[in-house]
N, CA, C and O atoms as a Tripos MOL2 file, in Angstrom:
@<TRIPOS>MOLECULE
protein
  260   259    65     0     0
PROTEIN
NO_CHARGES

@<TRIPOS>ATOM
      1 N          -6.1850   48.4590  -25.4580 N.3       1 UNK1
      2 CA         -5.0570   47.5820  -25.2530 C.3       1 UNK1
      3 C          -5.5080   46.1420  -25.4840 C.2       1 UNK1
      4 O          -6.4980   45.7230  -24.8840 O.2       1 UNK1
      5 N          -4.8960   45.4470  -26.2420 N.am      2 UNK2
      6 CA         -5.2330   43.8970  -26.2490 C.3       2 UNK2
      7 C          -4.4880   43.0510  -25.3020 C.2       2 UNK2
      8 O          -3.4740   43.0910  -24.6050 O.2       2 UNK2
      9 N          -5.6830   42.0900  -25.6700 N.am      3 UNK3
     10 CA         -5.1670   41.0770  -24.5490 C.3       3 UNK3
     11 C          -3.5990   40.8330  -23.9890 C.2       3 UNK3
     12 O          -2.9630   40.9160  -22.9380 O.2       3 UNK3
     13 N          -3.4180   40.4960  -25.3220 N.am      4 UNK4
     14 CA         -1.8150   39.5920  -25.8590 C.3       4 UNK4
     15 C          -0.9470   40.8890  -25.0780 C.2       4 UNK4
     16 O          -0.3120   40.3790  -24.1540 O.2       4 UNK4
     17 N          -0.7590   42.0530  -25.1240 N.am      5 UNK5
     18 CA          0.1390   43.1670  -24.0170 C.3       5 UNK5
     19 C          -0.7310   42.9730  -22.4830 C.2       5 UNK5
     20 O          -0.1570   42.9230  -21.3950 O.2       5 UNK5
     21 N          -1.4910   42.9250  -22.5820 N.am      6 UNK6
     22 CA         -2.2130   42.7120  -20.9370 C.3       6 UNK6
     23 C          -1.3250   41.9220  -20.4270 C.2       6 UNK6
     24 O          -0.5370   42.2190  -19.5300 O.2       6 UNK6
     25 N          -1.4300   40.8050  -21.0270 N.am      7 UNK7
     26 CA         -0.9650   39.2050  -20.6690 C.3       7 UNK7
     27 C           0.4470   39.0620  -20.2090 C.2       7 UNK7
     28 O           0.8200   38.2060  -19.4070 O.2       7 UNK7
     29 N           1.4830   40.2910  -20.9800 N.am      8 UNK8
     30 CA          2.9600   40.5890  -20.8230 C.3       8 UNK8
     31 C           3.0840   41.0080  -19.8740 C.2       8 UNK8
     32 O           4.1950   40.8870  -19.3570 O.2       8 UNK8
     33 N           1.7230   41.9180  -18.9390 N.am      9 UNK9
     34 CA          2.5530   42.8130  -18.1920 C.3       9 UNK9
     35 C           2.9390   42.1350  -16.6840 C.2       9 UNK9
     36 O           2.4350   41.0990  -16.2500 O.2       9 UNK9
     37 N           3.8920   42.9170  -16.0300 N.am     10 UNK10
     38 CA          3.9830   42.3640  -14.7770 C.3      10 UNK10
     39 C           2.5770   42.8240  -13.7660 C.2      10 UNK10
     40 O           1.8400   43.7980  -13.9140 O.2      10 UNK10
     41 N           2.5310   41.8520  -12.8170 N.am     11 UNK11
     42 CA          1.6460   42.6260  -11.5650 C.3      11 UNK11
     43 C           1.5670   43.8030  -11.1860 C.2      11 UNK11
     44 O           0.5330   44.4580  -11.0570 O.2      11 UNK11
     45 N           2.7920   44.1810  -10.9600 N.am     12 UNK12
     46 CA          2.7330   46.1250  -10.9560 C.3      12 UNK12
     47 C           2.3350   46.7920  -11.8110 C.2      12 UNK12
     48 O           1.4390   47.6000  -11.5670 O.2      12 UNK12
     49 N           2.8900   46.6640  -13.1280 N.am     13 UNK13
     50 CA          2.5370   47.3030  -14.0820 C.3      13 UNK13
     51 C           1.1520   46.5890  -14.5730 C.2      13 UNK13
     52 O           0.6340   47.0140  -15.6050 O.2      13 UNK13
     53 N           0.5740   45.5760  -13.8990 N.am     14 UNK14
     54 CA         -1.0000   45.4900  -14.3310 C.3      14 UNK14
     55 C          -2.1300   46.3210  -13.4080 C.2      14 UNK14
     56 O          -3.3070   46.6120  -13.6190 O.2      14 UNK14
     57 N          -1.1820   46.5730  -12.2400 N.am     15 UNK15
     58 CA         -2.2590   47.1320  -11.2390 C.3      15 UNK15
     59 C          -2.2010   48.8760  -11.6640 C.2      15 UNK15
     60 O          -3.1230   49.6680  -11.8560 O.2      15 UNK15
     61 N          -0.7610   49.0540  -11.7100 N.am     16 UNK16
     62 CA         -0.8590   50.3890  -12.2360 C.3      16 UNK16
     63 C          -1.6430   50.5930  -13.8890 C.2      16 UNK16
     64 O          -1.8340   51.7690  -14.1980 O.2      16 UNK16
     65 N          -1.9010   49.9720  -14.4900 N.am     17 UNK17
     66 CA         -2.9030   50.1780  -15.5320 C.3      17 UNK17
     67 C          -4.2840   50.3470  -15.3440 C.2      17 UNK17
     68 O          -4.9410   51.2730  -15.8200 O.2      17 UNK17
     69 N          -4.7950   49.2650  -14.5080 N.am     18 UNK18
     70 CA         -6.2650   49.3810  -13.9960 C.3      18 UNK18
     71 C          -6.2300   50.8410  -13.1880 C.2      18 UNK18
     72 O          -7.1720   51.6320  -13.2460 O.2      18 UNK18
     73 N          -4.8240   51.1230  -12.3070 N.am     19 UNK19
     74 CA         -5.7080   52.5020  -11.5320 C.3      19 UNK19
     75 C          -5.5960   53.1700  -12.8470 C.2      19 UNK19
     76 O          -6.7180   53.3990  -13.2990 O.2      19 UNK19
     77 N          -4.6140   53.5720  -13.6390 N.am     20 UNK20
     78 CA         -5.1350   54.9430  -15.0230 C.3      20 UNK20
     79 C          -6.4360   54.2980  -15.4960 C.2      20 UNK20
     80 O          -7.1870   55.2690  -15.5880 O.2      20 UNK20
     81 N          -7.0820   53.2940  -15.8230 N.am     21 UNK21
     82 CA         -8.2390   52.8560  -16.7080 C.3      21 UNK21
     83 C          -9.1220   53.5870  -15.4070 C.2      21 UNK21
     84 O          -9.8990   54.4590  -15.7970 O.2      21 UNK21
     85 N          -9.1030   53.3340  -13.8530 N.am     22 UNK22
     86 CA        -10.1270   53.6910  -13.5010 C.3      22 UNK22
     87 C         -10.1430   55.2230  -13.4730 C.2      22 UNK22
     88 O         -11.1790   55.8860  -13.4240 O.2      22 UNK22
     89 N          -8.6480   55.8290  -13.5170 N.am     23 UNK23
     90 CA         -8.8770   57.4250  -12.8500 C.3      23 UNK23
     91 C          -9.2610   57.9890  -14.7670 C.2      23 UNK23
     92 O          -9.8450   59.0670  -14.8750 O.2      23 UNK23
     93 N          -9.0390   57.5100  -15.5910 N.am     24 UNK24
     94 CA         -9.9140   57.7450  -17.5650 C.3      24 UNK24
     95 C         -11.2680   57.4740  -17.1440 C.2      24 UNK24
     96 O         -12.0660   58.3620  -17.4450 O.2      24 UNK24
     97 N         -11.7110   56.5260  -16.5550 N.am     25 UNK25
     98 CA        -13.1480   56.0740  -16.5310 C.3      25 UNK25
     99 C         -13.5400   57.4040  -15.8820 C.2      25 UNK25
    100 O         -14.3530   58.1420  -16.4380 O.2      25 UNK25
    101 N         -13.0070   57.6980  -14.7880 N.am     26 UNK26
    102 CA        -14.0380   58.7240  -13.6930 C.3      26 UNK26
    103 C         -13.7350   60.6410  -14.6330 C.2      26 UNK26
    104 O         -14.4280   61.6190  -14.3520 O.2      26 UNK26
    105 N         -12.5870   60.6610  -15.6710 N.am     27 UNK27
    106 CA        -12.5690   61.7240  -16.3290 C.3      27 UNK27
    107 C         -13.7140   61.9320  -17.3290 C.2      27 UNK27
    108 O         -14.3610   62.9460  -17.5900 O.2      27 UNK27
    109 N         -13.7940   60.3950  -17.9250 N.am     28 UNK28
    110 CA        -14.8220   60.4590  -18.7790 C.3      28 UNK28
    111 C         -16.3410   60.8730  -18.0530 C.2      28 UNK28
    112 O         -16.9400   61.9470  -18.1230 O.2      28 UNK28
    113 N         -16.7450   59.5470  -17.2990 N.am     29 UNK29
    114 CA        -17.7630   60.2520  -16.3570 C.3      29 UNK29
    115 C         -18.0420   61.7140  -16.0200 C.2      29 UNK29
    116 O         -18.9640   62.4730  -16.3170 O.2      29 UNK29
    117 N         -17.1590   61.8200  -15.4490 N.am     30 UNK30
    118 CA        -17.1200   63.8920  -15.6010 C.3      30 UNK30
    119 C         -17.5080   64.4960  -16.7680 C.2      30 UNK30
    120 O         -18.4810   65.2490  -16.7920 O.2      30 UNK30
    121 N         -16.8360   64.2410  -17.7640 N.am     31 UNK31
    122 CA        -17.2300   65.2170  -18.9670 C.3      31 UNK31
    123 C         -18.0750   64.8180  -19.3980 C.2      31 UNK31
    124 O         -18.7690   65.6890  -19.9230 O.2      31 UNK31
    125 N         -18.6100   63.4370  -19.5110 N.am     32 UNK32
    126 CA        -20.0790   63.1190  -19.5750 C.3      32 UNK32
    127 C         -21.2640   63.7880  -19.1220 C.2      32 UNK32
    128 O         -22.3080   64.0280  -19.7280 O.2      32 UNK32
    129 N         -20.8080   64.1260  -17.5810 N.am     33 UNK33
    130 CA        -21.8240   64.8200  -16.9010 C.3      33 UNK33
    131 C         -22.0380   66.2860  -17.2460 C.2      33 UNK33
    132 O         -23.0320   67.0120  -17.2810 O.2      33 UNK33
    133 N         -20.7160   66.4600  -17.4920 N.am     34 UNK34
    134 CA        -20.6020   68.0300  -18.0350 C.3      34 UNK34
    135 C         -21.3550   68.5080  -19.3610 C.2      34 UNK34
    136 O         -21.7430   69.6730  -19.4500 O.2      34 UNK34
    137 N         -21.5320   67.6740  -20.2890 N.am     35 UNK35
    138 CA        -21.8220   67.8990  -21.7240 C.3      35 UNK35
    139 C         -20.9990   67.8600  -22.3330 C.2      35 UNK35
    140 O         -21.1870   68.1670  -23.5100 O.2      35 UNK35
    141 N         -19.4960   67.4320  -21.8640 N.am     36 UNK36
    142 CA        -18.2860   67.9460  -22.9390 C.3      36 UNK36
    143 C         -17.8750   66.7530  -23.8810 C.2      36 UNK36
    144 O         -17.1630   67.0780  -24.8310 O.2      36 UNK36
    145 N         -18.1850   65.5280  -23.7750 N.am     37 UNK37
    146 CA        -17.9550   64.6430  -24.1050 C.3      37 UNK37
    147 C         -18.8070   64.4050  -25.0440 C.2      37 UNK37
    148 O         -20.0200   64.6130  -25.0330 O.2      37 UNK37
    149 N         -17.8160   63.7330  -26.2920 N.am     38 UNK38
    150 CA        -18.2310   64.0720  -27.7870 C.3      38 UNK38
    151 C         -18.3520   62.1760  -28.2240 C.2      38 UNK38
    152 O         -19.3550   61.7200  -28.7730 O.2      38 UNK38
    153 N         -17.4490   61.5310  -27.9420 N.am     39 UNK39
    154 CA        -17.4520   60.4730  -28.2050 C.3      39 UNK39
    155 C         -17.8760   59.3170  -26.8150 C.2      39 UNK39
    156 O         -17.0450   58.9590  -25.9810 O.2      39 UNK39
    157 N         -19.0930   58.9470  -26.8230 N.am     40 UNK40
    158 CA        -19.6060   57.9330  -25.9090 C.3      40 UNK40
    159 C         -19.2110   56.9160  -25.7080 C.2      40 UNK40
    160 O         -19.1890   56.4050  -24.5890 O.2      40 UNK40
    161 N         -18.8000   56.3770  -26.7680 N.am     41 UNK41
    162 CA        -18.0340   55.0960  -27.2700 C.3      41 UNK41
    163 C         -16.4190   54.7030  -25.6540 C.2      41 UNK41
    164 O         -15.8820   53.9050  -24.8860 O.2      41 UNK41
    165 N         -16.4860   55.8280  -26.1050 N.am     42 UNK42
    166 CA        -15.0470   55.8770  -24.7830 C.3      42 UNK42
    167 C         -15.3410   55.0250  -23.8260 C.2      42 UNK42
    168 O         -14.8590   53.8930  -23.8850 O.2      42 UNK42
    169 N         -16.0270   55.3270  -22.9580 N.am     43 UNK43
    170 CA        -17.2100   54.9800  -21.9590 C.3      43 UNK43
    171 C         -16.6200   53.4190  -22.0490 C.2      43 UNK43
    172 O         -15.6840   52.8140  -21.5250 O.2      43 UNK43
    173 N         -17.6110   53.1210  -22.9380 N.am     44 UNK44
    174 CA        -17.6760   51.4220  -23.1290 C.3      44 UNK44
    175 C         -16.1330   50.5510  -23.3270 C.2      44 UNK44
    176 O         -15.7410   49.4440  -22.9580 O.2      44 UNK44
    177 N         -15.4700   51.7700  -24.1650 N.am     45 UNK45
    178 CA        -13.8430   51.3380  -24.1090 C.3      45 UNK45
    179 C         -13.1240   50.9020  -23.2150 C.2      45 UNK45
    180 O         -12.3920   49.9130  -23.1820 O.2      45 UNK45
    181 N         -13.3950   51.8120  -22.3470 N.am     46 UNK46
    182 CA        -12.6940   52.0160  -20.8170 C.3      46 UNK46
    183 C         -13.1610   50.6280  -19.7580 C.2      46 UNK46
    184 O         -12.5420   49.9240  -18.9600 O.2      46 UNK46
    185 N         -14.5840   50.6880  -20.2420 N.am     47 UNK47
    186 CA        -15.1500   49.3820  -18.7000 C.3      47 UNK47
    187 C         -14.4500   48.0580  -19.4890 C.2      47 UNK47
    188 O         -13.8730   47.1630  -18.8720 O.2      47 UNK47
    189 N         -14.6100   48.0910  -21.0540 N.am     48 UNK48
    190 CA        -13.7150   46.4560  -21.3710 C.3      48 UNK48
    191 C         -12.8920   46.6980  -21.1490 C.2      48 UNK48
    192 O         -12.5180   45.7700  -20.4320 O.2      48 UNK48
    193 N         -11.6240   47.8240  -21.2550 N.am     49 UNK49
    194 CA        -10.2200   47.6880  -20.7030 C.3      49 UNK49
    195 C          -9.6140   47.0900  -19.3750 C.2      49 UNK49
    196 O          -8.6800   46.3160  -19.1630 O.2      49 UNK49
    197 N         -10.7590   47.9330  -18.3380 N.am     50 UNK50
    198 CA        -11.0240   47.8240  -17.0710 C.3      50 UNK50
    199 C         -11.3710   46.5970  -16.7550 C.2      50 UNK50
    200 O         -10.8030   46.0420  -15.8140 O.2      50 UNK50
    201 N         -12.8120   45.6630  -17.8060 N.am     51 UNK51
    202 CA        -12.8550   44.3330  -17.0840 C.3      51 UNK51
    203 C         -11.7000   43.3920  -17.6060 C.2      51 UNK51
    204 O         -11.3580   42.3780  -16.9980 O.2      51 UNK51
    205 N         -11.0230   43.8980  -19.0070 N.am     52 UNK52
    206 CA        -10.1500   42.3150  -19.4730 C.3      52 UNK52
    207 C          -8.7760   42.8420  -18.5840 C.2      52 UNK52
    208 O          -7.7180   42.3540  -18.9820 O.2      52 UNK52
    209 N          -8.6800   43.8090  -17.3980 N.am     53 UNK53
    210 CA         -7.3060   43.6730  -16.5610 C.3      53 UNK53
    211 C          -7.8250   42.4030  -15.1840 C.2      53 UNK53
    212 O          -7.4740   41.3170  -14.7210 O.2      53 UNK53
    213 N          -8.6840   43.2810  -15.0390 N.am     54 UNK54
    214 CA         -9.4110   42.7330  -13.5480 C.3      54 UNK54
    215 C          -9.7440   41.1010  -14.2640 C.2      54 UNK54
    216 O          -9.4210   40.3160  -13.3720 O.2      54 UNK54
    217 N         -10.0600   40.5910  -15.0300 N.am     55 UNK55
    218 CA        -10.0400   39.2960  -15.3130 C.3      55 UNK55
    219 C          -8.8010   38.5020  -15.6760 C.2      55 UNK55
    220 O          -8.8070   37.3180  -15.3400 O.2      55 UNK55
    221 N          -7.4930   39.0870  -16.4610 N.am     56 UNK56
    222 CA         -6.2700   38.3610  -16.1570 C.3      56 UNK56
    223 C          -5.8100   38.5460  -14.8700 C.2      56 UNK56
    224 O          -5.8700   37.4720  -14.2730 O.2      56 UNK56
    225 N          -5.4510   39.2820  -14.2970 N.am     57 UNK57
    226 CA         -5.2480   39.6010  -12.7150 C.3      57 UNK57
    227 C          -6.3260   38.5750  -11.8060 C.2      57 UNK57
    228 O          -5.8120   38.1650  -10.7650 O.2      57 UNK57
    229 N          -7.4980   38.1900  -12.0150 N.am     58 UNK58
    230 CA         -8.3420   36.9390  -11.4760 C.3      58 UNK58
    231 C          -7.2930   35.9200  -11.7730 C.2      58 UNK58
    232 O          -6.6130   35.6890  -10.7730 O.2      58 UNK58
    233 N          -6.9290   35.2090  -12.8740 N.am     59 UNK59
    234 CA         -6.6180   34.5110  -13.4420 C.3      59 UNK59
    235 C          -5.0380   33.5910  -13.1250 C.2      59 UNK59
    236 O          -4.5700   32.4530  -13.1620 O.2      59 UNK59
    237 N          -4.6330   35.1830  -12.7670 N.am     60 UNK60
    238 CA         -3.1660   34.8900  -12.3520 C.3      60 UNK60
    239 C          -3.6830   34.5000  -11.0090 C.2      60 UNK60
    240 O          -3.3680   33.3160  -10.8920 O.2      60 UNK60
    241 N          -4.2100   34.8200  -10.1130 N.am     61 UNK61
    242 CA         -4.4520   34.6500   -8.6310 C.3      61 UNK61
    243 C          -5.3220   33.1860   -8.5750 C.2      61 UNK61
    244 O          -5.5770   32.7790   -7.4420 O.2      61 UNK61
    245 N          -5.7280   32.4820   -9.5690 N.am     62 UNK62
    246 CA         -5.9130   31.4620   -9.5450 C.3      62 UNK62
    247 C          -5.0290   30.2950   -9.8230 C.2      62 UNK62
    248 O          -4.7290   29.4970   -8.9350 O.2      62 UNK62
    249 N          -4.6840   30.2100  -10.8390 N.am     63 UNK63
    250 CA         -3.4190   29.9170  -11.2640 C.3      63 UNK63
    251 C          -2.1440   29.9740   -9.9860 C.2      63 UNK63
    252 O          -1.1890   29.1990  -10.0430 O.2      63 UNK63
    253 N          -2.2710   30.8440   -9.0260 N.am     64 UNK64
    254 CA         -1.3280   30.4880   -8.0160 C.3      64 UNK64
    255 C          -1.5330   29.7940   -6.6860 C.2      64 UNK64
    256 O          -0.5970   29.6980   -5.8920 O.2      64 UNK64
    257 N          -2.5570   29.3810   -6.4640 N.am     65 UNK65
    258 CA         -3.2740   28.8730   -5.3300 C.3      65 UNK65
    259 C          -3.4750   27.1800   -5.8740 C.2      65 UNK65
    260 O          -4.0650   26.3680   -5.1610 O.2      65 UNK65
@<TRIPOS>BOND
     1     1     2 1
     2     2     3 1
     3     3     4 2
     4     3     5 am
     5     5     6 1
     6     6     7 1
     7     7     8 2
     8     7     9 am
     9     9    10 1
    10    10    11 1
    11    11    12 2
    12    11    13 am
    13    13    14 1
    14    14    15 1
    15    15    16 2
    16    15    17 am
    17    17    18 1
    18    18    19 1
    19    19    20 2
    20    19    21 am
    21    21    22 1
    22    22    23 1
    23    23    24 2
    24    23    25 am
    25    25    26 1
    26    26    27 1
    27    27    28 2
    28    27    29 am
    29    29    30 1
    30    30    31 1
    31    31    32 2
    32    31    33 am
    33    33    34 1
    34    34    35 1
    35    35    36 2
    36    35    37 am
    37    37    38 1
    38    38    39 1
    39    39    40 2
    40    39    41 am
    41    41    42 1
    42    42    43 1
    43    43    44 2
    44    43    45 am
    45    45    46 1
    46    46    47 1
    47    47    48 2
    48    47    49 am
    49    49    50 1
    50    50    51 1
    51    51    52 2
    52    51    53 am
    53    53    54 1
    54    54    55 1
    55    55    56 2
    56    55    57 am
    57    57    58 1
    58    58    59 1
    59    59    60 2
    60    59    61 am
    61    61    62 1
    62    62    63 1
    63    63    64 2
    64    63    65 am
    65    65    66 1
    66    66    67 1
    67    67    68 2
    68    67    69 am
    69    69    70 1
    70    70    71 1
    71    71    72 2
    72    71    73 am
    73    73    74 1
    74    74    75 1
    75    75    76 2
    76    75    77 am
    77    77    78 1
    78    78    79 1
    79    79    80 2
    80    79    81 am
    81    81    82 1
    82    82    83 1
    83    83    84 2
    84    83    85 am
    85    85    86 1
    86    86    87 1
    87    87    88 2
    88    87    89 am
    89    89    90 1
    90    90    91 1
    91    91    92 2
    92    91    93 am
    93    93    94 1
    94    94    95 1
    95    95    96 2
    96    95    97 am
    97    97    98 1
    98    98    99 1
    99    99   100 2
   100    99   101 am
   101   101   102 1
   102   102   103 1
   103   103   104 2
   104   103   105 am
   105   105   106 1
   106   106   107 1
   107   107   108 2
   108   107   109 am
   109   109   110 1
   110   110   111 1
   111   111   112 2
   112   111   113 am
   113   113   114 1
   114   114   115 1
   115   115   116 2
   116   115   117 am
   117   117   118 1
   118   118   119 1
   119   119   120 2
   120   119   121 am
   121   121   122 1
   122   122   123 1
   123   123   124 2
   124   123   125 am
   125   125   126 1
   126   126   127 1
   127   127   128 2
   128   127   129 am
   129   129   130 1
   130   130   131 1
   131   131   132 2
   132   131   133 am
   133   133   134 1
   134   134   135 1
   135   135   136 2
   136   135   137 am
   137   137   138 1
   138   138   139 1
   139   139   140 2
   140   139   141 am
   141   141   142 1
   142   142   143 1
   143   143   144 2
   144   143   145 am
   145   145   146 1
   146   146   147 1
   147   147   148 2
   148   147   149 am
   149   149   150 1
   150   150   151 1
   151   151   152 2
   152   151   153 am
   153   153   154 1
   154   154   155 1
   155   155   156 2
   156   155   157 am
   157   157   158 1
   158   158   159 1
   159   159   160 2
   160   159   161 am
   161   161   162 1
   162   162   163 1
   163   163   164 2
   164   163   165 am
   165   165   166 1
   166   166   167 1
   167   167   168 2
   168   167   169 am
   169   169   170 1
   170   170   171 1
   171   171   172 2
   172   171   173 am
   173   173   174 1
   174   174   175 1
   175   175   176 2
   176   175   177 am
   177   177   178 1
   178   178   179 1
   179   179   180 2
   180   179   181 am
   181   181   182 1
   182   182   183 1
   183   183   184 2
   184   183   185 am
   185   185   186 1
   186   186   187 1
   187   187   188 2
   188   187   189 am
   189   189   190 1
   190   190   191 1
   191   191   192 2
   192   191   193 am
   193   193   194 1
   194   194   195 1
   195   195   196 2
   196   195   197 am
   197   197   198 1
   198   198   199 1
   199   199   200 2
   200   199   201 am
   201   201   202 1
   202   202   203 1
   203   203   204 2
   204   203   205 am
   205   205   206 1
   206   206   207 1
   207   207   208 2
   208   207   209 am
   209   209   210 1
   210   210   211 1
   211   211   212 2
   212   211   213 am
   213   213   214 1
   214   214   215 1
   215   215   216 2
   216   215   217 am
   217   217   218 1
   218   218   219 1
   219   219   220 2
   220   219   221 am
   221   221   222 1
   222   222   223 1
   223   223   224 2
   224   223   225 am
   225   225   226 1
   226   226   227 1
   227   227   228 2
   228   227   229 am
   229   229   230 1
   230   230   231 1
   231   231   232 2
   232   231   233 am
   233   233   234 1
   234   234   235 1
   235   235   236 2
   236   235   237 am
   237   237   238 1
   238   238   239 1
   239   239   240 2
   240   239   241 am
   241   241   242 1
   242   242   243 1
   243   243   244 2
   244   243   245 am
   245   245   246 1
   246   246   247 1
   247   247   248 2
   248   247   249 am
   249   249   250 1
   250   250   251 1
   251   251   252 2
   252   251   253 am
   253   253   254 1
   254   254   255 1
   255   255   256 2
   256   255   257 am
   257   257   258 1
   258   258   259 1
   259   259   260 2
@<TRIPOS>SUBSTRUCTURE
     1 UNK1         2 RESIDUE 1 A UNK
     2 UNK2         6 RESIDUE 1 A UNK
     3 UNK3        10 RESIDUE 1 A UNK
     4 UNK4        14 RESIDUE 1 A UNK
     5 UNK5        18 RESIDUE 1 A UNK
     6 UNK6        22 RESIDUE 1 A UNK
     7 UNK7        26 RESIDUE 1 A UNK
     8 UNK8        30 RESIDUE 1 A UNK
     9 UNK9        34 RESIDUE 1 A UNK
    10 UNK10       38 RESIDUE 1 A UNK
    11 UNK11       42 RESIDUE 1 A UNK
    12 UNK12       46 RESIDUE 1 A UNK
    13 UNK13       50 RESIDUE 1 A UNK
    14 UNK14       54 RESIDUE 1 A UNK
    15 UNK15       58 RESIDUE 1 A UNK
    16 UNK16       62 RESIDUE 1 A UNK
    17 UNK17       66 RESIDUE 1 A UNK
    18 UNK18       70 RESIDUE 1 A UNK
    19 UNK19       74 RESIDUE 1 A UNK
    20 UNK20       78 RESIDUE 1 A UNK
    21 UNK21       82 RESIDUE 1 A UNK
    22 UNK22       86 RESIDUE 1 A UNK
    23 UNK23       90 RESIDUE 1 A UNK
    24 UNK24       94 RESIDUE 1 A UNK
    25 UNK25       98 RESIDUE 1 A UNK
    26 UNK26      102 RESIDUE 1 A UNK
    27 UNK27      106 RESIDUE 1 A UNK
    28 UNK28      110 RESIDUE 1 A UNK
    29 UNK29      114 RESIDUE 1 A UNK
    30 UNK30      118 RESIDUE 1 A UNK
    31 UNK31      122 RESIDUE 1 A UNK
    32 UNK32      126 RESIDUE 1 A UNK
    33 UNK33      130 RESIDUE 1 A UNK
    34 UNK34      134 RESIDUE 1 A UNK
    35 UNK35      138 RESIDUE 1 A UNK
    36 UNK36      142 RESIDUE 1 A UNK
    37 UNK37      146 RESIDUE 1 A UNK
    38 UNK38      150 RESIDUE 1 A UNK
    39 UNK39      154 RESIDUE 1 A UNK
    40 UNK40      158 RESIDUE 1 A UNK
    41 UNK41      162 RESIDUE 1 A UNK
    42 UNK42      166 RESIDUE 1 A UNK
    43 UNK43      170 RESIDUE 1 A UNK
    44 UNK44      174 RESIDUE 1 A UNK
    45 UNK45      178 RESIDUE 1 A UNK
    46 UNK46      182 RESIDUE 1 A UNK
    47 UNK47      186 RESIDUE 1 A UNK
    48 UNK48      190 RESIDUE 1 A UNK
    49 UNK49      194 RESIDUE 1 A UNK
    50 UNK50      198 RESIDUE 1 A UNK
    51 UNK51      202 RESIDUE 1 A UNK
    52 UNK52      206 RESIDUE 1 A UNK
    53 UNK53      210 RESIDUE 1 A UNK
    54 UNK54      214 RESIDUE 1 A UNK
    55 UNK55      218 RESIDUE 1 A UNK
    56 UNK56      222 RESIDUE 1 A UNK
    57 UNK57      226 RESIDUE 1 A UNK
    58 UNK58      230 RESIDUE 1 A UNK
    59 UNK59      234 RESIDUE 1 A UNK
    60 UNK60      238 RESIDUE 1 A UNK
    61 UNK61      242 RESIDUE 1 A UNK
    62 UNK62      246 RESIDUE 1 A UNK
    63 UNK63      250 RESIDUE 1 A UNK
    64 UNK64      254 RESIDUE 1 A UNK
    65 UNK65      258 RESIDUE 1 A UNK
């Protein structure tokens, strides 16, 4: 997901994104552990998805104080 849709979304719908990025992160993890996981790359997908929410969501909470 890029930034520029991050940036659109509301608070709800930003928090509800980070929990699916984290509950993908912990699927991947699993099949990682399992052997089933073919593409590693995911992995790394998931933690930038995960950090560029958690950093506009910083951002906004600064921006309001």
């Amino acid at each position: 997901m890029k930034v520029e849709k991050i940036r659109a979304l509301k608070p709800k719908e930003l928090s509800n994104q980070l929990n699916e990025a984290y509950q993908e992160l912990f699927n991947l993890r699993f099949r990682h552990a399992t052997r089933q996981l073919s593409n590693y790359k995911e992995l790394t997908h998931t933690r930038r998805k995960i950090a560029r929410i958690k950093t506009i969501m910083r951002e906004r909470e600064l921006a309001g104080k």
